[in-house]
C-alpha positions as CSV (number, residue, x, y, z in Angstrom):
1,X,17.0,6.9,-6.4
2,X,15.2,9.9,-5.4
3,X,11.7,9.9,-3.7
4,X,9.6,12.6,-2.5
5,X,8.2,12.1,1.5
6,X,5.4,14.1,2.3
7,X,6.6,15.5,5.7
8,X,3.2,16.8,6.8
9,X,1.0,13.3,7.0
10,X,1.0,11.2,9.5
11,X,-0.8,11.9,12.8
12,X,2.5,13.0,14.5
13,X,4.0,14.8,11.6
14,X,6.6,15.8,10.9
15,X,8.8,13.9,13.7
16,X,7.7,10.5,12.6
17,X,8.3,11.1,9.1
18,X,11.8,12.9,9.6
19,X,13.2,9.6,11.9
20,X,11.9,7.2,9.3
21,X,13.4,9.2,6.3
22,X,16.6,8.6,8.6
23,X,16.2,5.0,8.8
24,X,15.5,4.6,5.5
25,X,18.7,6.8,4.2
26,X,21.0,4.8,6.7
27,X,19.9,1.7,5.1
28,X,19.8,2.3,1.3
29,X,23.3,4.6,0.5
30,X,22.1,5.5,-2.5
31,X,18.9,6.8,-1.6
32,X,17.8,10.7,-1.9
33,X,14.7,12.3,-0.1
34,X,13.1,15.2,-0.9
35,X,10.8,16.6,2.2
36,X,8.0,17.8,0.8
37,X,6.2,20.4,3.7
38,X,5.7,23.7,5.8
39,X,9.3,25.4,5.8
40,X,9.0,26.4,9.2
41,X,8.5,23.2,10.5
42,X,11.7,21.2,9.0
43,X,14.9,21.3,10.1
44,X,17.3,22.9,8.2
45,X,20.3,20.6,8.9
46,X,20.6,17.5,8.1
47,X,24.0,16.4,9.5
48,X,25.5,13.7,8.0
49,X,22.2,13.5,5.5
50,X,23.1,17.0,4.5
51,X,24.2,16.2,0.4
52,X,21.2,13.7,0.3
53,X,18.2,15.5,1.7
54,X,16.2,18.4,0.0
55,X,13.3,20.4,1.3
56,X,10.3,21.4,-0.9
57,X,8.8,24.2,0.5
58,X,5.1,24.9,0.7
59,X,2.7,26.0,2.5
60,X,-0.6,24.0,2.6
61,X,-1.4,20.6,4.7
62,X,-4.1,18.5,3.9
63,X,-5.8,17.4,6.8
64,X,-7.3,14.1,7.6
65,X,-10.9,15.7,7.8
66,X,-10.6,17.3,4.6
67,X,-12.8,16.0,1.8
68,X,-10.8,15.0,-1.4
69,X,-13.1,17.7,-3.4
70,X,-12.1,20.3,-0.8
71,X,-8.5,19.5,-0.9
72,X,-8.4,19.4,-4.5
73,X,-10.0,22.9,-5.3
74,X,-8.4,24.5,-2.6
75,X,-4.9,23.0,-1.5
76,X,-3.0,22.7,-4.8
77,X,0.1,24.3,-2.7
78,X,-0.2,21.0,0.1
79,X,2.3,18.8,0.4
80,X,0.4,16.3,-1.1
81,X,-0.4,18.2,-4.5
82,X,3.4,19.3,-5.0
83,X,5.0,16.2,-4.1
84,X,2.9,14.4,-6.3
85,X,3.9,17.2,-9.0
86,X,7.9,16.6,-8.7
87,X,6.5,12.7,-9.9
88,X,5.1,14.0,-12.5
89,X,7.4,16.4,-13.8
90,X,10.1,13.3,-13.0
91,X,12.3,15.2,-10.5
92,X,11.7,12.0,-8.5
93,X,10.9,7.9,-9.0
94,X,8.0,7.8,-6.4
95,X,6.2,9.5,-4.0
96,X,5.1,8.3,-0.4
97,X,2.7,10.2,2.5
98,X,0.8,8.7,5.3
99,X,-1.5,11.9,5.1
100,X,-5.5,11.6,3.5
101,X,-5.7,8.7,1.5
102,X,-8.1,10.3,-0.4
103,X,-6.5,13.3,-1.0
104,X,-3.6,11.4,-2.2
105,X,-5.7,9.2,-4.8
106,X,-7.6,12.4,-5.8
107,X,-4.5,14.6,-6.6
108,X,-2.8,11.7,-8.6
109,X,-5.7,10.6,-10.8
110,X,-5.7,15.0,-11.6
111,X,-1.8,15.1,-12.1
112,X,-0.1,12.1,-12.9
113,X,-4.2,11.0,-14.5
114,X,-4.7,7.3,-14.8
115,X,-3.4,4.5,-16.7
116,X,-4.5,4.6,-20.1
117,X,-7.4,1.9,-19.9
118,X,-7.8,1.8,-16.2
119,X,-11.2,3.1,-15.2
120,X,-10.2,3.4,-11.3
121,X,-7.0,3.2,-9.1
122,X,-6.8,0.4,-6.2
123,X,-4.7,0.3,-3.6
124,X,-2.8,-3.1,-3.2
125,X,-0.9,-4.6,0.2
126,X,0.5,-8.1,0.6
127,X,-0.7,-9.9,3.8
128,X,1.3,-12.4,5.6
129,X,0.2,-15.9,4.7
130,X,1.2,-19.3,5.9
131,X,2.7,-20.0,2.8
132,X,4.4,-16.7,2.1
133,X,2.5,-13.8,1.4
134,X,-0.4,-12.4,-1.0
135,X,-1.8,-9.2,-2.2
136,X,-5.1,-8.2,-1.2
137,X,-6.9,-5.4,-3.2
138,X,-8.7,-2.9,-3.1
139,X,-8.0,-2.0,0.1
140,X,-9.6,1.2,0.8
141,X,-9.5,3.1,-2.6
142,X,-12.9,2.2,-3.8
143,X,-15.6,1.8,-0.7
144,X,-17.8,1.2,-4.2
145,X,-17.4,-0.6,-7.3
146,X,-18.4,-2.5,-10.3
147,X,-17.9,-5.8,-11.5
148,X,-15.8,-4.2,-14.4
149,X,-13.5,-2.2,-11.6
150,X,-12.9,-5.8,-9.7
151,X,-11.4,-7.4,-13.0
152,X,-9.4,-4.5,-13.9
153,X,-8.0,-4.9,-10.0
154,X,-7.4,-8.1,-10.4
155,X,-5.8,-7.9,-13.7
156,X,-3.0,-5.1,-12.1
157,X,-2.9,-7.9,-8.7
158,X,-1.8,-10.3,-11.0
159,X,0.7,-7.9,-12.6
160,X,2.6,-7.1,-9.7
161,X,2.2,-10.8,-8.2
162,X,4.1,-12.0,-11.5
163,X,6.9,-9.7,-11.0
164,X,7.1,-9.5,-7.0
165,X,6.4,-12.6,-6.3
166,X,8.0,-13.9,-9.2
167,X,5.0,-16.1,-9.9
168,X,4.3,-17.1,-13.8
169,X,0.6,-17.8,-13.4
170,X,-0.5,-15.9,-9.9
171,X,-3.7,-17.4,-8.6
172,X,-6.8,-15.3,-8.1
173,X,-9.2,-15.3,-5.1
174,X,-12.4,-13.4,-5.6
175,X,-13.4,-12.6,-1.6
176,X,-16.3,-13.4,-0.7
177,X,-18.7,-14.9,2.0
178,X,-19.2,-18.8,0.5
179,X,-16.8,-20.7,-2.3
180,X,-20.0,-21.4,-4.6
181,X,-20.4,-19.4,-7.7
182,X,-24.2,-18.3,-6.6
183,X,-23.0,-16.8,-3.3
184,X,-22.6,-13.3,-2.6
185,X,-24.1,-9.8,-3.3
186,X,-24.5,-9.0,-7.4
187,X,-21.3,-7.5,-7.5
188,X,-19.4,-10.8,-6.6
189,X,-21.6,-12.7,-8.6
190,X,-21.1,-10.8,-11.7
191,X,-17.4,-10.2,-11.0
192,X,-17.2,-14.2,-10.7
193,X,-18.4,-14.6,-14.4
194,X,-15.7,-11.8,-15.6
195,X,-13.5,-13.2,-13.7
196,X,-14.3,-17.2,-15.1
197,X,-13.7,-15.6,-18.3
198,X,-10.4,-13.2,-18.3
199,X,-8.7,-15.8,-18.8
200,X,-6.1,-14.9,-15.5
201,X,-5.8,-18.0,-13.0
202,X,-9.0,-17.4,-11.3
203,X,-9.7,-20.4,-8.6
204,X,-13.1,-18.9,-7.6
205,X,-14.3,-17.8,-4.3
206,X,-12.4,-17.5,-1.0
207,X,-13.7,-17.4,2.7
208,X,-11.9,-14.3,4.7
209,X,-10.6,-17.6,6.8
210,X,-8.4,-18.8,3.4
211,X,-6.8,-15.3,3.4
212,X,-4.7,-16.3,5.6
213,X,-4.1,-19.3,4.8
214,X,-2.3,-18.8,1.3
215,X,-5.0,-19.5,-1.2
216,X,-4.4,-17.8,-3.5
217,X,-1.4,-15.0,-4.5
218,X,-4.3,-12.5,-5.6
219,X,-7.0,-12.0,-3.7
220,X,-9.7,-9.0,-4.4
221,X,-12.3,-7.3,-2.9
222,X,-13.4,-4.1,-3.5
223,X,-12.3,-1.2,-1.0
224,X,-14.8,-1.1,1.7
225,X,-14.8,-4.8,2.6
226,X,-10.5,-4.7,2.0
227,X,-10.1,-1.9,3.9
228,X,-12.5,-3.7,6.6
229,X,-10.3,-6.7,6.5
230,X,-7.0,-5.3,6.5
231,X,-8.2,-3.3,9.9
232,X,-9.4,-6.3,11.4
233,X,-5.8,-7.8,11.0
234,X,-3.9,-5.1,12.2
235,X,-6.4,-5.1,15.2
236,X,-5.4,-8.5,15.8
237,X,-2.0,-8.6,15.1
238,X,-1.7,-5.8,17.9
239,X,-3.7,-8.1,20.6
240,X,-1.6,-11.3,19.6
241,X,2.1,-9.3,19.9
242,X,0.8,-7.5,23.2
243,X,0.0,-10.6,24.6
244,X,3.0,-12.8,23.2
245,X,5.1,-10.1,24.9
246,X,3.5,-10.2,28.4
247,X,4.1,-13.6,27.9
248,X,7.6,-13.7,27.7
249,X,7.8,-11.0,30.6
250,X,5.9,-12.6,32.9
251,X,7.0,-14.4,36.0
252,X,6.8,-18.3,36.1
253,X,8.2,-21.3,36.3
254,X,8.5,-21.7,32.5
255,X,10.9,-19.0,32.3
256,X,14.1,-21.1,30.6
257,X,11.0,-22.1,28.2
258,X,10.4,-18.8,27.5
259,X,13.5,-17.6,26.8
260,X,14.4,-20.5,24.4
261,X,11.2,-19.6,22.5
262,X,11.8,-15.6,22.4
263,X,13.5,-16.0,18.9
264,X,10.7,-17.7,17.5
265,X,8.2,-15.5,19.1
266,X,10.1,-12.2,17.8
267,X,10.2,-13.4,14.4
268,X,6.4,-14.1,14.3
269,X,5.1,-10.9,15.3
270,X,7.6,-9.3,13.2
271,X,6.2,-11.3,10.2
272,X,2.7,-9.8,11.2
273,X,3.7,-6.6,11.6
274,X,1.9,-3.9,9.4
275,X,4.8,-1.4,9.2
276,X,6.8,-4.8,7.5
277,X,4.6,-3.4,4.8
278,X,5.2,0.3,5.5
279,X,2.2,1.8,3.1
280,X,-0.1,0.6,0.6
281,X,0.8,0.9,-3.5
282,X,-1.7,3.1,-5.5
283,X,-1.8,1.2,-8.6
284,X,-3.7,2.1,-11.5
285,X,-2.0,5.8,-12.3
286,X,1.3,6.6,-14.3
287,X,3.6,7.3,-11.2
288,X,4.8,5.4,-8.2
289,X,2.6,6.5,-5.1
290,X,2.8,4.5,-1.7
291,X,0.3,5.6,0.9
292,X,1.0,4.8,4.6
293,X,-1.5,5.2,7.9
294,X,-1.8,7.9,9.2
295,X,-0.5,6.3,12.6
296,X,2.6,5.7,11.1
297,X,5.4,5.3,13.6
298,X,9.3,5.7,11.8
299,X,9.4,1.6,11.0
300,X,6.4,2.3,8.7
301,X,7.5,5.2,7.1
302,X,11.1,3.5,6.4
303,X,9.4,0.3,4.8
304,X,6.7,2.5,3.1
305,X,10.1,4.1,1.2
306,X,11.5,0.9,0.7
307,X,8.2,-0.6,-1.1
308,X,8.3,3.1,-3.1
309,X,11.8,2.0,-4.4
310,X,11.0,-1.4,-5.0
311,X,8.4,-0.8,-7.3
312,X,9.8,1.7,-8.7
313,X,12.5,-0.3,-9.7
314,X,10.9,-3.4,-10.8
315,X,8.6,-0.9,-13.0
316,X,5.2,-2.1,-12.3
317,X,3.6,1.0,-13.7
318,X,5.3,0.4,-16.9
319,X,4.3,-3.1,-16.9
320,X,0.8,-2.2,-16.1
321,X,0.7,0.1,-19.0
322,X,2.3,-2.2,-21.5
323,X,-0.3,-5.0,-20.5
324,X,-3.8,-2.4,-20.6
325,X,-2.4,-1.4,-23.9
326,X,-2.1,-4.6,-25.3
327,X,-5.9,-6.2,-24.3
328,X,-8.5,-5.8,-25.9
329,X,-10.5,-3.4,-24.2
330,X,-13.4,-5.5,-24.1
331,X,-11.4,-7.9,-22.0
332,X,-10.6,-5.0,-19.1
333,X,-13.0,-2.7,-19.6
């Protein structure tokens, strides 16, 4: 398995993404990178990585402040733009950066174009739940969108839910701020009806309190209030690990306590751990893209290679395309 890592992206590039390409190459032996970024910048040994690492020269960077327009008409050299150009031409199976989300989604949708069918890409995550996990989408891909756009998401959620989660029937939670059918704005009132209708396992509504909870195994939202949301949690998980860990350094007399419960503990904030996740999946285009944040530390960037070979292998694109070409368009569109 071969996947291109842009090396420019993250905030602290390119040292956070070379020490997470490491981790990831130690842990899968069969894995192959190629660094997509400034030559100047990489090394050009490898050591013991040598015979599985290639660099992809070029010389543009996309920076975070960049407009996806701007970036598109005037960094097709970037390291965004040509690593997504080896997916395309097939020289790899996926492609991950931690660099502008939007550039990312901008240059697929003009090279690798979308999914027959698919009027807009989302980006997908799974959250921790108490009963396992669920994916939440969109969650930062679309600050606006349609009824129509929700469905389609939903549609793909339930897609990869089937085959990740190995659910038959995923269930579908429409986000929103009460569980009747007349809350909301107009776009989660009219998505509710598309959604009553599609003829997917929709259980109506969900309160950002049942996310959490394990609801549902699909829960969708459009970007702006995901990518709110999936903030929020990270924010949180941060205060709740900090303060778990002072916890179990402090000084009192419930020390033996402590350390008899610092297995337990460990495994919990691990559990709610963004980097577990690594990067978001672009779904919705005809290539395997995973974006990362752009605060990335190496964890992140290993697990955001590890989700770019798992899907890739599990061929959710394909199954995406097989199931938009068999509805009828009426039904998705």
């Amino acid at each position: 398995m071969k996947i291109a890592l842009d090396a420019m992206g993250s905030d602290n590039a390119p040292a956070v993404e070379l020490e997470g390409m490491q981790l990831a190459l130690e842990e899968n032996q069969n894995l192959e990178i190629v660094l997509v970024g400034r030559d100047e910048l990489l090394p050009k040994n490898f050591e013991k990585f040598q015979d599985r690492v290639e660099i992809f020269a070029c010389p543009d960077v996309v920076t975070m402040h960049e407009s996806p327009s701007d970036a598109l008409r005037n960094k097709r050299n970037s390291s965004i733009a040509k690593g997504i150009e080896l997916l395309k031409d097939n020289q790899v199976s996926g492609f991950v950066s931690a660099g502008n989300t939007g550039a990312v989604m901008a240059f697929a949708l003009s090279i690798l174009q979308s999914i027959p069918g698919v009027h807009r890409p989302t980006l997908a995550t799974f959250f921790p739940t108490l009963r396992g996990t669920a994916l939440v989408l969109d969650v930062g891909a679309n600050v606006d969108a349609k009824p129509n756009n929700l469905l389609q998401f939903a549609v793909m959620g339930s897609i990869v839910a089937s085959h990740i989660l190995k659910k038959a029937n995923p269930t579908v939670g429409l986000l929103n701020i009460g569980k009747e059918p007349q809350k909301g704005n107009e776009l989660t009132q009219a998505t509710f009806k598309l959604l009553a209708n599609s003829g997917l396992n929709f259980m109506g509504n969900l309160e950002a309190n049942d996310v959490f909870k394990g609801s549902a195994d699909v829960i969708v939202c459009d970007g702006f209030v995901g990518n709110v949301m999936l903030k929020f949690g990270e924010g949180m998980v941060e205060i709740i690990s900090e303060t778990l860990k002072e916890y179990l350094a402090s000084e009192t007399k419930y020390r033996m306590r402590r350390w008899l419960s610092k297995p337990v503990l460990n495994e919990f904030i691990s559990r709610m751990d963004y980097e577990e996740q690594g990067g978001a999946m672009l779904l919705g285009v005809m290539g395997t893209v995973v974006c990362a944040h752009g605060r990335s530390r190496p964890k992140a960037i290993k697990n955001a290679i590890n989700t770019a070979i798992f899907y890739s292998q599990e061929g959710i694109v394909s199954h995406i395309l097989e199931k938009f070409s068999g509805y009828n368009k009426n039904n998705v569109a």
